[in-house]
C-alpha positions, -999 to +999 in steps of 0.1 A: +334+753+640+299+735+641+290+727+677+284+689+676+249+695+691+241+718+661+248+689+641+222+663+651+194+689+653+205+696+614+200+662+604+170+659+622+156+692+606+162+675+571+150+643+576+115+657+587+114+680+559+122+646+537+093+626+557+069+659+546+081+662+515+074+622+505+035+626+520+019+638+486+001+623+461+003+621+424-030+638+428-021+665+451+007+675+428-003+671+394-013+705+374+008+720+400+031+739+374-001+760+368-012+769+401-007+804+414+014+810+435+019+836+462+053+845+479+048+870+509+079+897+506+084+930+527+067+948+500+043+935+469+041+898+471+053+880+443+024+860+423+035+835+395+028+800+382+044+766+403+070+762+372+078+794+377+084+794+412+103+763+409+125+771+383+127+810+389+129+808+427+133+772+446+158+758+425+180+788+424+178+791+462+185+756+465+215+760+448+231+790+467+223+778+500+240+742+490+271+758+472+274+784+505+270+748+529+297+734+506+320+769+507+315+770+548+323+734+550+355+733+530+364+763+547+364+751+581+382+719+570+354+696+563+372+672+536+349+672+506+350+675+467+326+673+439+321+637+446+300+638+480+277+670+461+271+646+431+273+611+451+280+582+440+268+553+421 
């Protein structure tokens, strides 16, 4: 089980990675998919273009870490289906 504490310091963890997140400009971002970019591993760091980062490397760690979150929560009795992962309209 989730200590309650745990939980509030989550939330407030993602919200200020939201507020960040929402900071850029059109500017800042655009040509982005071009850019190197440089991930720091234990050996060789990886060196590859935005798209490819975000399509080889953030988006499929976004979607292990949220299918292991969903996994742990339905495991430990959280009630949730396919609805709260794809929301609502």
């Amino acid at each position: 089980m989730v200590h309650p504490a745990a939980n509030g310091g989550n939330k407030a963890t993602l919200k200020q990675r939201f507020e960040v997140g929402g900071t850029q400009t059109a500017a800042e971002i655009d040509g982005s998919e071009e850019r190197e970019v440089t991930v720091p591993t234990r050996g060789d760091a990886m060196k590859m273009t935005g798209q490819a980062y975000l399509t080889g490397f953030v988006l499929p760690n976004l979607f292990f870490h949220v299918s292991i979150a969903y996994a742990l929560l339905r495991h430990n009795g959280v009630e949730i289906g396919k609805r709260d992962y794809l929301g609502t309209p």
